[in-house]
MIROBA-833713 format. One line per field, with one value per residue (C-alpha): residue number from 1; x, y, z. Coordinates in nm, 3 decimals, decimal comma. Layout:
REM MIROBA-833713
tiza c(NUM ...)
X c(X ...)
Y c(Y ...)
Z c(Z ...)
REM end
This chain:
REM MIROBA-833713
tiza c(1 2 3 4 5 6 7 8 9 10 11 12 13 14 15 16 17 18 19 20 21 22 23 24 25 26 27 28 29 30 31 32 33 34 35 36 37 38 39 40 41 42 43 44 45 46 47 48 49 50 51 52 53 54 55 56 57 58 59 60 61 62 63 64 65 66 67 68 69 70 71 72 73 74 75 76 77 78 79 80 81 82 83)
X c(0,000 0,152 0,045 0,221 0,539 0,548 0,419 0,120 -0,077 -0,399 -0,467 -0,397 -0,639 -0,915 -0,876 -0,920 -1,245 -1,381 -1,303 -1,515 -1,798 -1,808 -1,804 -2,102 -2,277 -2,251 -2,335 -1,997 -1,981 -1,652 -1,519 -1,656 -1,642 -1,207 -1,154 -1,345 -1,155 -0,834 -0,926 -1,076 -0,675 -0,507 -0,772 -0,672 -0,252 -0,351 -0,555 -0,814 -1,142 -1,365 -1,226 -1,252 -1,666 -1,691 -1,513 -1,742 -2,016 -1,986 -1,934 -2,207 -2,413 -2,232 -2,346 -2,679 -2,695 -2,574 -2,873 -2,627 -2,814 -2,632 -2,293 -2,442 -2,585 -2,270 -2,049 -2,244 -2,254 -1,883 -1,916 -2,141 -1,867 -1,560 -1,691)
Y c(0,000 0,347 0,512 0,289 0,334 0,678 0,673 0,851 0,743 1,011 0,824 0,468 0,585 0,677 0,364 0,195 0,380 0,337 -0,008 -0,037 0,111 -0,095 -0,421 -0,234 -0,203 -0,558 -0,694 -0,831 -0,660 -0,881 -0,710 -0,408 -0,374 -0,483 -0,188 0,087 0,017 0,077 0,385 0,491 0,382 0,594 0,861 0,878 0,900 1,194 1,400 1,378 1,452 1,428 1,022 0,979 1,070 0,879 0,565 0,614 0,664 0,317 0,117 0,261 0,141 -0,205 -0,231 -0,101 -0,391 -0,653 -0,578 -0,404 -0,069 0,083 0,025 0,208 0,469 0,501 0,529 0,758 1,004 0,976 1,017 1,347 1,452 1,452 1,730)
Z c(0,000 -0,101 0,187 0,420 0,192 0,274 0,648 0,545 0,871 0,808 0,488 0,662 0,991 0,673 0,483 0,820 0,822 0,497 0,520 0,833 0,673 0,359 0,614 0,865 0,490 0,393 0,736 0,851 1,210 1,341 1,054 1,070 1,374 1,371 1,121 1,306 1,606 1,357 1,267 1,624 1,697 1,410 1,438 1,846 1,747 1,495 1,672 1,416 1,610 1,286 1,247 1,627 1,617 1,291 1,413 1,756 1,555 1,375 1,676 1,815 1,503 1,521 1,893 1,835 1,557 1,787 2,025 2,313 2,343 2,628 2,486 2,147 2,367 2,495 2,198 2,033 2,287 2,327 1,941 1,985 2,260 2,007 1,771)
REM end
């Protein structure tokens, strides 16, 4: 991957990200849920507050999916929290 080449580590948390989403959208949530903790990770190192509510944001949608309400409460208020 290019971006790891050249220690590009914004693009890496983002890929992370996007990667998490496809997985939430095809209904793979131990995957989904593996790369938005990646990016929650990267996004965390960076300092990047708009990837820290979106990675929140989708683990609070994987929890909410998996029936765990009060962890997806939760999340998404620690989501809401981060903007």
């Amino acid at each position: 991957m290019i971006a790891n080449e050249i220690g590009d580590r914004h693009s890496i948390a983002r890929l992370f990200g996007c990667l998490g989403h496809c997985h939430l959208g095809l209904g793979d949530l131990d995957a989904a849920r593996h790369f938005a903790e990646q990016y929650l990770v990267g996004s965390r190192q960076l300092g990047d507050r708009a990837g820290i509510c979106y990675s929140l944001a989708d683990l609070g949608e994987i929890a909410r999916l998996r029936g765990d309400l009060g962890t997806a409460r939760s999340l998404l208020e620690e989501s809401i929290a981060a903007i």
